[in-house]
C-alpha positions as CSV (number, residue, x, y, z in Angstrom):
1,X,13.0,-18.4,1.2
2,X,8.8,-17.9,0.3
3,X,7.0,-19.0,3.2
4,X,4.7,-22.4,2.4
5,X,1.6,-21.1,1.0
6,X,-1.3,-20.9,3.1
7,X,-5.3,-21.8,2.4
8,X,-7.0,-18.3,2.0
9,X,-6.5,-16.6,-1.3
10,X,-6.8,-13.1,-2.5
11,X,-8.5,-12.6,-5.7
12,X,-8.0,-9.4,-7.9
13,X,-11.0,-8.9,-9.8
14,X,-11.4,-7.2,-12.7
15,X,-14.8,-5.2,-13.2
16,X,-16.4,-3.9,-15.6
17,X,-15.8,-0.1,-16.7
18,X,-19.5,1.0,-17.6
19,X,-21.2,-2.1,-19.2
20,X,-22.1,-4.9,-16.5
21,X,-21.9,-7.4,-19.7
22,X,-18.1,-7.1,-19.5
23,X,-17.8,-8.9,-15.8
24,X,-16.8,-12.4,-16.8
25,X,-18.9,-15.4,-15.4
26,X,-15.5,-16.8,-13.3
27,X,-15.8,-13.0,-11.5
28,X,-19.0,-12.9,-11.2
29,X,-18.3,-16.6,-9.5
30,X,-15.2,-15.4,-7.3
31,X,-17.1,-12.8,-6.1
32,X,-20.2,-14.6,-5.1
33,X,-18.1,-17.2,-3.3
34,X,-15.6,-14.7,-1.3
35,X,-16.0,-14.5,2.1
36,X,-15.1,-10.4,2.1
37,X,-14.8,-8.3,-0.6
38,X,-13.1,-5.3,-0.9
39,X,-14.4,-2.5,-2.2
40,X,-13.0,1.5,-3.1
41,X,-17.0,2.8,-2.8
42,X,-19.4,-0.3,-1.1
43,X,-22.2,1.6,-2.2
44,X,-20.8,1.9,-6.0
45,X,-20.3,-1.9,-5.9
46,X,-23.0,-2.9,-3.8
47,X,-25.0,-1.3,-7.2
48,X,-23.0,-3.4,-9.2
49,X,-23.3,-6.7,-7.3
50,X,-27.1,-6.2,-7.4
51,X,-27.4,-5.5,-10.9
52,X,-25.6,-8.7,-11.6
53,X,-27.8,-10.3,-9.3
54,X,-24.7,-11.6,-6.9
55,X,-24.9,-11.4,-3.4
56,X,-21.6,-10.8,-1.7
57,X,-21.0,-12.3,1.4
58,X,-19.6,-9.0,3.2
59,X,-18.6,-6.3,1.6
60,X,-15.7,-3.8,3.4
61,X,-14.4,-0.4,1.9
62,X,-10.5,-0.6,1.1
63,X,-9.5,2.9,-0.4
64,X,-6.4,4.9,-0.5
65,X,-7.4,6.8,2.6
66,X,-7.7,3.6,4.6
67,X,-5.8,1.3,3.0
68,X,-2.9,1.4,5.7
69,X,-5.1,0.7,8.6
70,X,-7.1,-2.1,6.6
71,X,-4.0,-3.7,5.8
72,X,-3.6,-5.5,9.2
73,X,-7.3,-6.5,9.5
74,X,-6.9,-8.2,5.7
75,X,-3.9,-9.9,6.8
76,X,-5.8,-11.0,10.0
77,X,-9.0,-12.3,7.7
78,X,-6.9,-14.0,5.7
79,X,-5.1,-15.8,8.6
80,X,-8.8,-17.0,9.7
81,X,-8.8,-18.8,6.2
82,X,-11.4,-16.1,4.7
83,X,-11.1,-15.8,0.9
84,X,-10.9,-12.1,0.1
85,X,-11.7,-10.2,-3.1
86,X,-10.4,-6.7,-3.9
87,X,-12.0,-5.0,-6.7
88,X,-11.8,-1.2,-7.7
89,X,-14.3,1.2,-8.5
90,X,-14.3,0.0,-12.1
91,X,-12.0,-1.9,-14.2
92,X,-8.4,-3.7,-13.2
93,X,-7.7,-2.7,-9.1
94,X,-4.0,-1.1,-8.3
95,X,-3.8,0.6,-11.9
96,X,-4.4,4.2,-10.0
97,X,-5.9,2.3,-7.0
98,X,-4.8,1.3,-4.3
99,X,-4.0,-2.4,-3.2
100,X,-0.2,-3.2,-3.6
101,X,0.9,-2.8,-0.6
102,X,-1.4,-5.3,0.1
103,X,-0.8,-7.9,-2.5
104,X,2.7,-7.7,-1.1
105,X,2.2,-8.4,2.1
106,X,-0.1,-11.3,1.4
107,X,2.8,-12.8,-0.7
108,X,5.2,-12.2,2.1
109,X,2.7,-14.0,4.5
110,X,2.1,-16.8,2.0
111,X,-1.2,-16.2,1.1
112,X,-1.8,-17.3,-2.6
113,X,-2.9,-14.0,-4.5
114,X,-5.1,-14.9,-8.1
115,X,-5.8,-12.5,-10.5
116,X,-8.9,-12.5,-12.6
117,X,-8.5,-10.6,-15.8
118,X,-11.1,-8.4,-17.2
119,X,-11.5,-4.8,-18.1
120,X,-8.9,-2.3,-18.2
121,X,-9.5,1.1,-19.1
122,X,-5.9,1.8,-20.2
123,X,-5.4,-1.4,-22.5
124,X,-9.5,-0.2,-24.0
125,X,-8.1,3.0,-24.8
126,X,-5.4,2.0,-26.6
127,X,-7.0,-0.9,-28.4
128,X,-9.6,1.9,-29.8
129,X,-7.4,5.3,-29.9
130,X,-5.7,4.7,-33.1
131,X,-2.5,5.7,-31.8
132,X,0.7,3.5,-31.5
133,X,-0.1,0.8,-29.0
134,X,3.2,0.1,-27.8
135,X,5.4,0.7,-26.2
136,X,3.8,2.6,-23.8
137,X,3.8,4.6,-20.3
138,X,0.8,4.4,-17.8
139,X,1.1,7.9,-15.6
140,X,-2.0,7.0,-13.8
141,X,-3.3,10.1,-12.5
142,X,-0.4,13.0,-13.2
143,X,0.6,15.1,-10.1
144,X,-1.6,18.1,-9.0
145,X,1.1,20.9,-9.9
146,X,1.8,22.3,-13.0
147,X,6.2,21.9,-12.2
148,X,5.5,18.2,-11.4
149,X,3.5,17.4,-13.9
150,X,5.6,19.0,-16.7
151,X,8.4,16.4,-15.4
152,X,6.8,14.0,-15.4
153,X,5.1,14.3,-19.1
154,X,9.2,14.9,-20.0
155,X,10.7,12.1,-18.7
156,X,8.0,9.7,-19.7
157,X,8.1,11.4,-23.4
158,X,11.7,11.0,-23.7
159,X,11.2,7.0,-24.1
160,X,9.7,6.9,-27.6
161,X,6.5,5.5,-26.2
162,X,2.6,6.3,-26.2
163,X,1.7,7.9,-22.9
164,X,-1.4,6.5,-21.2
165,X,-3.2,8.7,-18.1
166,X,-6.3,9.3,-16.1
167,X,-7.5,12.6,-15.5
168,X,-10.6,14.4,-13.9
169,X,-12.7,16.5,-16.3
170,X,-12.5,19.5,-14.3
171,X,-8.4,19.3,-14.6
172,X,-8.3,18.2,-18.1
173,X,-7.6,21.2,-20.2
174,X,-5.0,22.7,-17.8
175,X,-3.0,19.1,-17.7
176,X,-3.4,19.1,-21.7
177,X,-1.6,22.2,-21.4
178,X,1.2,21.0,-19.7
179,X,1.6,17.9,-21.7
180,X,2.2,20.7,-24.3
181,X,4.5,22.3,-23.0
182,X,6.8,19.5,-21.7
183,X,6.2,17.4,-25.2
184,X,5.6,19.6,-28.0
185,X,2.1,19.1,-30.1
186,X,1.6,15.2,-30.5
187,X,-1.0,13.5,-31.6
188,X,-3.8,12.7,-29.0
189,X,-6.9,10.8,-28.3
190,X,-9.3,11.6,-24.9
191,X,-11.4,8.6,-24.2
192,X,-14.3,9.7,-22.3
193,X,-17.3,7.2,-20.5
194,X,-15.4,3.4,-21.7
195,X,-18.0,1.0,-22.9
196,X,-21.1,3.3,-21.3
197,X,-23.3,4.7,-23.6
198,X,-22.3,7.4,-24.3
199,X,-18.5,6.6,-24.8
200,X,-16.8,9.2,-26.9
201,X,-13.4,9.3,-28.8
202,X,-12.0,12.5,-29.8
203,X,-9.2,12.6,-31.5
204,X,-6.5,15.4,-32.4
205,X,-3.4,16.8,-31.6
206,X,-2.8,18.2,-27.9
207,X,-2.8,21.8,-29.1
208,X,-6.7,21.1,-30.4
209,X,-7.2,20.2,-26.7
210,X,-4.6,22.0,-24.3
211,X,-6.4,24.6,-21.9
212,X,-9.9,25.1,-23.8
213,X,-13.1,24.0,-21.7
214,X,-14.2,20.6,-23.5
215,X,-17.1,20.6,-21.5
216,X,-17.0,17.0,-20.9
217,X,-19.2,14.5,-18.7
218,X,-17.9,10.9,-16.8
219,X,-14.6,9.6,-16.4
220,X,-11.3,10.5,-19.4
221,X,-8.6,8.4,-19.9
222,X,-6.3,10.1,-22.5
223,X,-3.5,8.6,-25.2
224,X,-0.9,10.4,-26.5
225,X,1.2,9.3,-29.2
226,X,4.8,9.4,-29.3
227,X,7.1,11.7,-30.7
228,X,8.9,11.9,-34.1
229,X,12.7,10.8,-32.3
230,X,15.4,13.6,-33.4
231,X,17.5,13.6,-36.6
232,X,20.8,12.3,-35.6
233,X,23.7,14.8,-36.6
234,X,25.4,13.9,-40.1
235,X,28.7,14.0,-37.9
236,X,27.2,11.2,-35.8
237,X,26.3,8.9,-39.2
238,X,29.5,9.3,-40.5
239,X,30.6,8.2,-36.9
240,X,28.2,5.3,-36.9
241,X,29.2,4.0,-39.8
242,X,33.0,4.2,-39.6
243,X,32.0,1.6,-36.3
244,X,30.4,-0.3,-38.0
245,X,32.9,-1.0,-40.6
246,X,35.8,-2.1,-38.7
247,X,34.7,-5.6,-39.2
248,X,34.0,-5.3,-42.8
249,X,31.4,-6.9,-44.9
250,X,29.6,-5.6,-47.6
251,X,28.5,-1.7,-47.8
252,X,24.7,-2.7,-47.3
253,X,25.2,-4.6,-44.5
254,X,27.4,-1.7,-43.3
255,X,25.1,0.7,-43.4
256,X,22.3,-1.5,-41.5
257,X,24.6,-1.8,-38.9
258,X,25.2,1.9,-38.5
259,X,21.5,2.5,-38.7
260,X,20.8,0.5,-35.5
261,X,22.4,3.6,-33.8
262,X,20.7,6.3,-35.3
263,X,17.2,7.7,-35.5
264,X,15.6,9.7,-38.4
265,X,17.5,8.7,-41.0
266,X,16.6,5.5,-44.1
267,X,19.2,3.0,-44.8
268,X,19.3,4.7,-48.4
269,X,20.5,7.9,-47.3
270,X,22.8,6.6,-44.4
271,X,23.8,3.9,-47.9
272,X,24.3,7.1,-49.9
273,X,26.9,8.5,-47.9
274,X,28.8,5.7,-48.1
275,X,28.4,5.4,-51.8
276,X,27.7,9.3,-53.4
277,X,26.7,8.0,-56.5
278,X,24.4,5.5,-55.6
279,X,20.7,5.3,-56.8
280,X,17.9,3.5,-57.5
């Protein structure tokens, strides 16, 4: 059974990604008005906070190499009836940042925990790439090793779905060279420097990319489209389609139904087996 809620809140603000324009006035009100806010870099938003020209009450560094031993001393400001605010280096906190493990425990303890929407870098690149915006995969920051990261790009590739990820400039042709490998050359857009001024699409397939030195500057986020899904077997239409008409109905409809279970093939062709002569 939840536990009664309890006074304090935690707030998960959204900042911006380059332009301070982007912080929305109810942030930029949360985060004046927080008792602590929690911060991946102080100094980073400390720059931020003053070019907005709000002062934050006390500001305390919560980052993935301390975020086990700040949990307890959250939990404990919270229990005072402190309002905390986590934010990330830039954009939405726990996509690739830390801060789950917290949200959870302030649920378990009752706290109430408000989110406060705002900028994303995976949902900007995909509203701007040009590639298929859903469904899709976020992979955060893909593993370190070439083995692990090949899986990964394979398992996530197998869905059908665009494949969202960050990566570090100085890793990004050799990752590009996996995602080769493990998905065959698809379509792909690099996002470089969101929203700053000099933000930068370029777009192509992954072999235009994979291992060459782009020479790039600021932070990448990367979309790559999905794959063409493979041609099911002729054996497995005919299969589909003998399924489908055990109930009967009219050939159309028949071959609509069989469809559902196939990939790469039209409803005239899958129609055309089950009529030779048919045309247009």
């Amino acid at each position: 059974m939840a536990q009664e809620q309890r006074t304090a809140t935690l707030f998960i603000v959204a900042t911006p990604l380059g332009n301070t324009a982007d912080l929305s006035p109810r942030a930029a009100g949360v985060l004046a008005a927080a008792d602590v806010v929690l911060a991946e870099d102080t100094r980073r938003t400390g720059l931020l906070l003053k070019a907005l020209d709000v002062t934050a009450r006390r500001l305390v560094s919560f980052h993935e190499h301390n975020e086990e031993a700040r949990l307890p001393q959250v939990l404990a400001m919270l229990a005072e009836g402190l309002d905390v605010a986590l934010v990330s280096d830039a954009g939405t906190p726990l996509l690739a940042d830390p801060g789950y493990r917290l949200v959870r425990a302030a649920r378990e303890a009752g706290y109430a925990v408000r989110p406060v929407p705002g900028p994303s870098a995976v949902v900007t690149a995909l509203s701007a790439a040009g590639l298929a915006p859903y469904p899709f995969s976020f992979l955060g920051f893909p593993p370190r090793g070439a083995a692990e990261a090949r899986a990964l790009f394979a398992r996530f590739g197998a869905t059908g779905a665009s494949l969202v990820f960050f990566e570090r400039k100085n890793r990004l042709a050799d990752t590009l060279a996996v995602a080769l490998e493990a998905l065959s050359d698809r379509e792909c857009v690099i996002c470089r420097e969101l929203t700053k001024t000099f933000e930068e699409f370029l777009s192509g397939r992954l072999s235009d990319f994979a291992g060459r030195d782009l020479e790039l500057l600021g932070e990448v986020t990367v979309v790559i489209g999905p794959g063409k899904p493979a041609r099911s077997s002729e054996a497995a239409v005919r299969e589909a389609l003998a399924e489908a008409s055990r109930d009967g109905g009219r050939p159309k409809d028949v071959a609509r139904k069989a469809l559902s279970r196939l990939s790469g093939w039209t409803l005239k062709e899958v129609y055309a087996m089950m009529v030779p002569h048919w045309s247009d």
